[in-house]
TORTORDO-412022 format. One line per 5 residues: their letters; for each residue x, y, z of N, C-alpha, C. Coordinates in Angstrom, 2 decimals, decimal comma. Layout:
<nodes>
a	X/Y/Z/X/Y/Z/X/Y/Z; ...
</nodes>
This chain:
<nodes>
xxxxx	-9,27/60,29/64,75/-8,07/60,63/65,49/-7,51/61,93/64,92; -7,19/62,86/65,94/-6,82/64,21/65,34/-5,30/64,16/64,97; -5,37/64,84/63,82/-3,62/64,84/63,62/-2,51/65,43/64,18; -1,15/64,85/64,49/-0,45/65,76/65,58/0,30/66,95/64,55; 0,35/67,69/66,09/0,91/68,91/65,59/1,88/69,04/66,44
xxxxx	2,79/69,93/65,81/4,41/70,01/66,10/5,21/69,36/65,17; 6,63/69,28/65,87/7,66/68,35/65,16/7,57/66,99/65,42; 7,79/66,28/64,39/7,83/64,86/64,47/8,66/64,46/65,29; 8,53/63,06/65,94/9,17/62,46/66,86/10,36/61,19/65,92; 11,31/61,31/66,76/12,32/60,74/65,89/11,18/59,05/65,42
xxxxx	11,18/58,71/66,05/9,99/57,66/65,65/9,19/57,70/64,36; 8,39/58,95/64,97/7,65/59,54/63,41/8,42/59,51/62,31; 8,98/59,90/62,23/10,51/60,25/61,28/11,08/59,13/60,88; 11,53/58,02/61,65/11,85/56,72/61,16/10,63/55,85/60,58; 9,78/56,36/60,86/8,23/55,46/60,34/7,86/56,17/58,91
xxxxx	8,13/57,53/59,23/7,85/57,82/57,77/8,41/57,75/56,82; 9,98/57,70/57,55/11,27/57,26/56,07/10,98/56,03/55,88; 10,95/55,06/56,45/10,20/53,51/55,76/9,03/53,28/54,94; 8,26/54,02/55,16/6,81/53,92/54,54/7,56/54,37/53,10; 8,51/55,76/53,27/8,44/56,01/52,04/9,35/55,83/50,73
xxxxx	10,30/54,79/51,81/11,34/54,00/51,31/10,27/52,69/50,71; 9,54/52,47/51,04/8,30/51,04/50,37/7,62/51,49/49,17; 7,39/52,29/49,42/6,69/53,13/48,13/7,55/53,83/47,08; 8,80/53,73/47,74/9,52/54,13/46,59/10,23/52,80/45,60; 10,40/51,60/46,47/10,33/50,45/46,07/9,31/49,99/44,75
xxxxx	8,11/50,10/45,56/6,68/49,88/44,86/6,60/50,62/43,65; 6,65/51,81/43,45/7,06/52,62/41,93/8,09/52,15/41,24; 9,27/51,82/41,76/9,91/51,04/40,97/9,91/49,80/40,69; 9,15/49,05/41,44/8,71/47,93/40,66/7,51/47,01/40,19; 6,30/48,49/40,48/5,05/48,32/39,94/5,26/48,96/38,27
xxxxx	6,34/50,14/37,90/6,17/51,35/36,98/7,41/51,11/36,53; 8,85/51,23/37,28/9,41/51,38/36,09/10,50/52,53/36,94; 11,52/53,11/36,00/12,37/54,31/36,67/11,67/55,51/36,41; 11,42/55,00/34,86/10,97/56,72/34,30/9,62/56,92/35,32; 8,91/56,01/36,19/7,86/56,70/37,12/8,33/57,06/38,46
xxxxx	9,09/56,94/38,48/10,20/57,52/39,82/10,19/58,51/39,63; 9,39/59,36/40,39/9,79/61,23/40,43/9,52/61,79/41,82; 9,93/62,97/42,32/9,73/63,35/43,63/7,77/63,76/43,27; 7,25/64,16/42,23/5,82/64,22/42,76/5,20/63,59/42,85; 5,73/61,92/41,96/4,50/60,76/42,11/4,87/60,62/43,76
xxxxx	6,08/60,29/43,95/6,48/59,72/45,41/5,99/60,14/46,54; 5,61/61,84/46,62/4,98/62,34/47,44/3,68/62,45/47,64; 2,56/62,44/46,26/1,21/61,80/46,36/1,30/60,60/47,08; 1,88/59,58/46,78/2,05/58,31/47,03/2,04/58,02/48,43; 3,03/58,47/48,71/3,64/58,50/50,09/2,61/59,46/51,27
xxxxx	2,21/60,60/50,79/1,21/61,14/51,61/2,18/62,42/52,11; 3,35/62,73/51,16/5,08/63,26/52,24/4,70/64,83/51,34; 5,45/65,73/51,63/5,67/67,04/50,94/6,84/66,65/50,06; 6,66/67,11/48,88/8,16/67,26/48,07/9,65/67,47/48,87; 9,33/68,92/49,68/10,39/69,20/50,62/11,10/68,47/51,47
xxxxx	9,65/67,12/52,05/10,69/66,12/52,31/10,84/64,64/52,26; 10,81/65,14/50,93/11,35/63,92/50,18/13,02/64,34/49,50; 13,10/66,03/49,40/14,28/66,49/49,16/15,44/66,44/49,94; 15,02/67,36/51,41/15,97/66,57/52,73/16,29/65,16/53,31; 15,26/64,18/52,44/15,32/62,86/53,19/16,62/62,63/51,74
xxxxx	16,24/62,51/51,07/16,66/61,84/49,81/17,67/62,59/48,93; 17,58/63,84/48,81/18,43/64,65/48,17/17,88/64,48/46,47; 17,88/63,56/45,72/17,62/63,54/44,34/17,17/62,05/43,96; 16,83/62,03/42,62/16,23/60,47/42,18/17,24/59,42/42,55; 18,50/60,11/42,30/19,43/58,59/42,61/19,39/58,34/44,27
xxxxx	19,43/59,29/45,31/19,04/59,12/46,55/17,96/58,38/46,59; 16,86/58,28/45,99/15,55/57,72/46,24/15,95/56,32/46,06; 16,93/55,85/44,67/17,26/54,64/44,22/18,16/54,25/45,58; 18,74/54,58/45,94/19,59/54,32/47,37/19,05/53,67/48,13; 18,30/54,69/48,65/17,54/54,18/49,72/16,28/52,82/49,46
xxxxx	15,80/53,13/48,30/15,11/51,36/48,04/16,32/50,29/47,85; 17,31/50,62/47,20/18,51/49,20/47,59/18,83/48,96/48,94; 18,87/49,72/49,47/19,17/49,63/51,05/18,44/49,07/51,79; 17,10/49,47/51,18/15,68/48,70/52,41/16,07/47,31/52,02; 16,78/46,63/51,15/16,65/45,88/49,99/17,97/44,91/50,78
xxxxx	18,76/45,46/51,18/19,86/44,94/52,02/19,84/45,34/53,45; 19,04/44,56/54,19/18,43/44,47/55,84/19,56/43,93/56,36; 20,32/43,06/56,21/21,69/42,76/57,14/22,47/43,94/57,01; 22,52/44,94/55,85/23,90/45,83/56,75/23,13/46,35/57,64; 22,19/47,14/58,20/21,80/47,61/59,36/20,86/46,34/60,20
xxxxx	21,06/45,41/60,56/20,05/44,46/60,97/20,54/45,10/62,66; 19,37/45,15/63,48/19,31/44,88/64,63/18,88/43,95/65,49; 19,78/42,92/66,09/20,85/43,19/66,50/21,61/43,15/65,04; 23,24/43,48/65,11/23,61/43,22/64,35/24,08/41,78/63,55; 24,12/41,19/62,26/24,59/40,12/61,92/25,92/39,68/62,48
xxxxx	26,07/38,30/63,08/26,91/38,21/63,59/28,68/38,14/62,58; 29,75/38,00/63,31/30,62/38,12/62,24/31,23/36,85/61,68; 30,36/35,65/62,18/30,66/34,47/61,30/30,14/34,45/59,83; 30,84/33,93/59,17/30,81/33,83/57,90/29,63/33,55/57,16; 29,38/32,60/57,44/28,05/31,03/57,28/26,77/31,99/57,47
xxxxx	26,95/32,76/58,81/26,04/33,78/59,02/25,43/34,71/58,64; 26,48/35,19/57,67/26,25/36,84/57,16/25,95/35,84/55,88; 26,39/35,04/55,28/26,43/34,64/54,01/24,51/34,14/53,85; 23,51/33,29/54,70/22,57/33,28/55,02/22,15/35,01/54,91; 22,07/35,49/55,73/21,61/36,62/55,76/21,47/37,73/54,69
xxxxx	22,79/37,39/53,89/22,89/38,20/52,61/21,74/37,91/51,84; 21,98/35,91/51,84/21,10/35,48/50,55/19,58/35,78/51,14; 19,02/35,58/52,28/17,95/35,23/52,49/17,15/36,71/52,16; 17,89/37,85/52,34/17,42/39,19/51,46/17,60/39,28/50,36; 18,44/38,80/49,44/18,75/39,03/47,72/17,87/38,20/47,14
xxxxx	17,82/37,14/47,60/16,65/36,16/46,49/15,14/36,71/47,48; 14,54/37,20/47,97/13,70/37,32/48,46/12,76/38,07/47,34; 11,19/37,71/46,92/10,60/38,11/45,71/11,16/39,73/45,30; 10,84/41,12/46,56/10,76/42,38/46,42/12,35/42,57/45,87; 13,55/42,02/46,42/14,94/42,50/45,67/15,13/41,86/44,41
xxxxx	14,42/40,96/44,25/14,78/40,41/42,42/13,71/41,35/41,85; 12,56/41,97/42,17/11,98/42,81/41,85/12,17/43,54/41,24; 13,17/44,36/42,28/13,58/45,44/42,33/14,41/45,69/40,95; 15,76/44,42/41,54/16,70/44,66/40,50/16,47/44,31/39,09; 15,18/43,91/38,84/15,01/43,88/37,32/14,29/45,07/36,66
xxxxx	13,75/45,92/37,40/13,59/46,98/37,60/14,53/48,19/36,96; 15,63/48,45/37,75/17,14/48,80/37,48/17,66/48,16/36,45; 17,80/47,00/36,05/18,62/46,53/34,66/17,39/46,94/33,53; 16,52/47,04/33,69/15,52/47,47/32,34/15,76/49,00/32,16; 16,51/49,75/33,01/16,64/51,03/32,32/17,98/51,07/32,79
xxxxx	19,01/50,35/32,93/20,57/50,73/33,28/20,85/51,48/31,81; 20,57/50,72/30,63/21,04/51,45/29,53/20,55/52,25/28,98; 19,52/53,33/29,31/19,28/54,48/29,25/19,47/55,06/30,43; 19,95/55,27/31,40/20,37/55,54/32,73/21,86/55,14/33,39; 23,11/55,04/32,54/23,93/54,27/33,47/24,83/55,23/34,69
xxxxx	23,85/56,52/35,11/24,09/56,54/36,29/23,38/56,11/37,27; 21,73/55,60/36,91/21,48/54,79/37,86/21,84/53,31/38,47; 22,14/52,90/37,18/22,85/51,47/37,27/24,36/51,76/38,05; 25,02/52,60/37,82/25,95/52,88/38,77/25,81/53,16/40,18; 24,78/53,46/40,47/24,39/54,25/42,15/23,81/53,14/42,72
xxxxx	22,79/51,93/41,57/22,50/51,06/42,00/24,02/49,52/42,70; 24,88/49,59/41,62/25,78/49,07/42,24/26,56/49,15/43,31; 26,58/50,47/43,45/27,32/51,04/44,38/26,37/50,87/45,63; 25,62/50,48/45,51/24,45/50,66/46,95/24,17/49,19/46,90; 24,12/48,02/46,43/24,12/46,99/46,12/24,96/46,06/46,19
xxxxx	25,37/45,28/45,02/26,75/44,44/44,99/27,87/44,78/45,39; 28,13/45,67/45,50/29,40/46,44/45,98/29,43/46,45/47,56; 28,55/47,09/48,14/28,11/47,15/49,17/28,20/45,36/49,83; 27,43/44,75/49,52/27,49/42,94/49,69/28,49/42,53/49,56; 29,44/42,42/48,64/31,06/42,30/48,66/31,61/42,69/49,95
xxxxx	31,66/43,99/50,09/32,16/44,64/51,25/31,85/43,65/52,62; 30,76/43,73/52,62/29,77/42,92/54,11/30,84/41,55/54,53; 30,94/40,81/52,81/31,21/40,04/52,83/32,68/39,79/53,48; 33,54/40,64/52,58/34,78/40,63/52,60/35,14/41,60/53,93; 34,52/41,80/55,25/34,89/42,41/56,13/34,62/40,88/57,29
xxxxx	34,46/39,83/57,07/34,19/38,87/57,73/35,11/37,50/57,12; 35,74/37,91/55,90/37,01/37,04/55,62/37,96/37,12/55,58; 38,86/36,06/56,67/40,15/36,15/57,04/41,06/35,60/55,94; 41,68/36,21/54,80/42,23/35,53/53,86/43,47/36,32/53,12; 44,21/36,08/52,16/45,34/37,49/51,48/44,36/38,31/50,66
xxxxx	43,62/37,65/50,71/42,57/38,54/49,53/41,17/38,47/49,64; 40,57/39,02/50,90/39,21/39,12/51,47/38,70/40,18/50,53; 39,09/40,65/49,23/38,18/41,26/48,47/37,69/40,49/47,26; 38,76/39,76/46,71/38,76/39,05/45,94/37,71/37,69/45,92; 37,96/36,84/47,60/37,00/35,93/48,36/36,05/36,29/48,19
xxxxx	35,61/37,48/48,66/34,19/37,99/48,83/33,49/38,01/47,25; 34,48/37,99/46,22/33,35/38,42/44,92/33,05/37,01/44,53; 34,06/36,34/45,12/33,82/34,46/44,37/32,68/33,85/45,28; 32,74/34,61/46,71/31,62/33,88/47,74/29,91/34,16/46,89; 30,02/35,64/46,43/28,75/36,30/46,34/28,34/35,60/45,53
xxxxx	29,19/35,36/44,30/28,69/34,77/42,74/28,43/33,02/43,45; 29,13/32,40/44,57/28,51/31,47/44,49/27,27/31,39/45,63; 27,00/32,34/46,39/25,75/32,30/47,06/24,04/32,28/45,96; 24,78/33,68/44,95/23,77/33,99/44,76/23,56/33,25/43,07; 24,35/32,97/42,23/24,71/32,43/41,13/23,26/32,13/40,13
xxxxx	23,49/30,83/40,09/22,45/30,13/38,86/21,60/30,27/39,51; 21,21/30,08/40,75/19,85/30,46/41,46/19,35/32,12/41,23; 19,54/33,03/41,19/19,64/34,58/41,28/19,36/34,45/39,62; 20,13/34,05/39,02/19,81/34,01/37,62/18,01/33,37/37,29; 17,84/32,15/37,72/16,50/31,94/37,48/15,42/32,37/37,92
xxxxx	15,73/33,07/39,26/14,99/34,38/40,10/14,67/35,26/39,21; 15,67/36,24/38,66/15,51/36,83/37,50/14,83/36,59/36,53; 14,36/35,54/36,28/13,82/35,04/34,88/12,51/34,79/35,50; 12,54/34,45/36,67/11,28/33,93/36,80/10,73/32,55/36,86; 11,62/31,67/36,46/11,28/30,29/36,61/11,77/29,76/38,39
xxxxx	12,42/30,24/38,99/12,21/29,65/40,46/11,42/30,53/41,17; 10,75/30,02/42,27/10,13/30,73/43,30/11,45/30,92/44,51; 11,38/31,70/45,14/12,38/31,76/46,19/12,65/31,10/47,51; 13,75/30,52/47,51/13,90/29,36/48,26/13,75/29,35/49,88; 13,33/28,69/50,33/12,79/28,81/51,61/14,33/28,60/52,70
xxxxx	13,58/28,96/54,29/15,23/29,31/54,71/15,82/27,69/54,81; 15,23/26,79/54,89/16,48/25,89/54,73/17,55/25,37/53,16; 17,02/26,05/52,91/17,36/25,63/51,38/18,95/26,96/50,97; 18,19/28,21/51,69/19,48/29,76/51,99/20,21/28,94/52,87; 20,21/28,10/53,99/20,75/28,22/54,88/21,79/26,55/54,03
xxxxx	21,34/25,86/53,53/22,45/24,64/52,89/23,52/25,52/51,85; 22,20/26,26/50,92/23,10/26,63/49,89/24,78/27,49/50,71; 24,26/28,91/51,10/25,29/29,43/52,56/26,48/28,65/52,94; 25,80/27,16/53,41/26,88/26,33/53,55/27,69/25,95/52,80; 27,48/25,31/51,83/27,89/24,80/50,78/28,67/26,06/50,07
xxxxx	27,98/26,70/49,44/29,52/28,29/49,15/29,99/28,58/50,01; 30,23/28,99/51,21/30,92/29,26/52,39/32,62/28,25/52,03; 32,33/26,91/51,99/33,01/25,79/52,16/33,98/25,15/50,83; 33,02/26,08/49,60/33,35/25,80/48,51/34,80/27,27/48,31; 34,12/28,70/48,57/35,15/29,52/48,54/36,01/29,76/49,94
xxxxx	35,94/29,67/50,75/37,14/29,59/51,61/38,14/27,96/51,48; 37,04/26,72/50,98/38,26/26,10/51,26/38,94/26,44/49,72; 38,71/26,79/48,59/39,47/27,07/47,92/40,67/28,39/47,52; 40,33/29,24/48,60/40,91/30,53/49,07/42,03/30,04/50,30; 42,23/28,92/50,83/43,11/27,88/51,41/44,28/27,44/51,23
x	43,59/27,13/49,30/44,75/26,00/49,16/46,35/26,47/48,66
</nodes>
């Protein structure tokens, strides 16, 4: 098949920012941060440096954009609906999923030689999930809700993810737990 020529089609363009949003994933959690660079990424990827520069802007852009692939409900199409129970499923069923505990152990093995990546990572991450969260709770303190919902969605489970002793829970198991914190922090955001 001959290769096209011209400008890419917005298509092209969205196919190739994914591919190279996976592979930028995959370096970080086959290698490590310190193998995160715009020239491995672009061998890798098959991309020119140049655009990996306009897509991404710099290494912490690159870290961005793999947290992001990493959190599929804020851009889900259609969008997640704005029930609670809903988004709260949706959050978890991407955070415990093998590639984001991956990821994020990834990021905590070099936050402390890096804590501006650990910062860009939060900021694109937990922060971000809070937000999701706390834009779907009706309460005096839908910011506050949202950090008690997250810690109990994702909690002692997310912790043994991390470690490695659980495998990741299948969707009925996201979809009780969901329930069960949903019910645990709003009805106590109630009383």
């Amino acid at each position: 098949m001959p290769a096209k020529r011209g400008r890419p089609t917005a298509s092209d363009r969205a196919e190739r920012r994914e591919r190279v949003r996976a592979m930028i994933s995959r370096i970080l959690i086959e290698q490590g941060l310190s193998a995160l660079t715009f020239d491995r990424v672009a061998e890798a990827a098959r991309v020119a440096k140049r655009t990996l520069y306009d897509d991404f802007g710099d290494r912490a852009g690159m870290l961005r954009a793999a947290v992001e692939r990493q959190h599929r409900y804020l851009h889900a199409d259609p969008p997640v609906p704005d029930d609670l129970v809903d988004a709260a499923i949706a959050l978890s069923a991407d955070l415990l999923r093998d590639e984001a505990v991956a990821l994020q152990r990834a990021v905590i093995a070099a936050a402390a030689d890096h804590p501006e990546i650990a910062a860009e990572f939060y900021a694109s991450g937990p922060r971000a999930a809070r937000r999701f969260l706390a834009a779907r709770i009706r309460s005096g303190d839908p910011e506050g809700d949202a950090e008690a919902l997250l810690s109990l969605l994702l909690g002692e489970l997310h912790r043994r993810r991390m470690l490695g002793v659980s495998p990741a829970p299948d969707a009925a198991e996201i979809t009780r737990r969901a329930r069960r914190a949903v019910a645990l922090a709003v009805g106590a955001a109630s009383r």
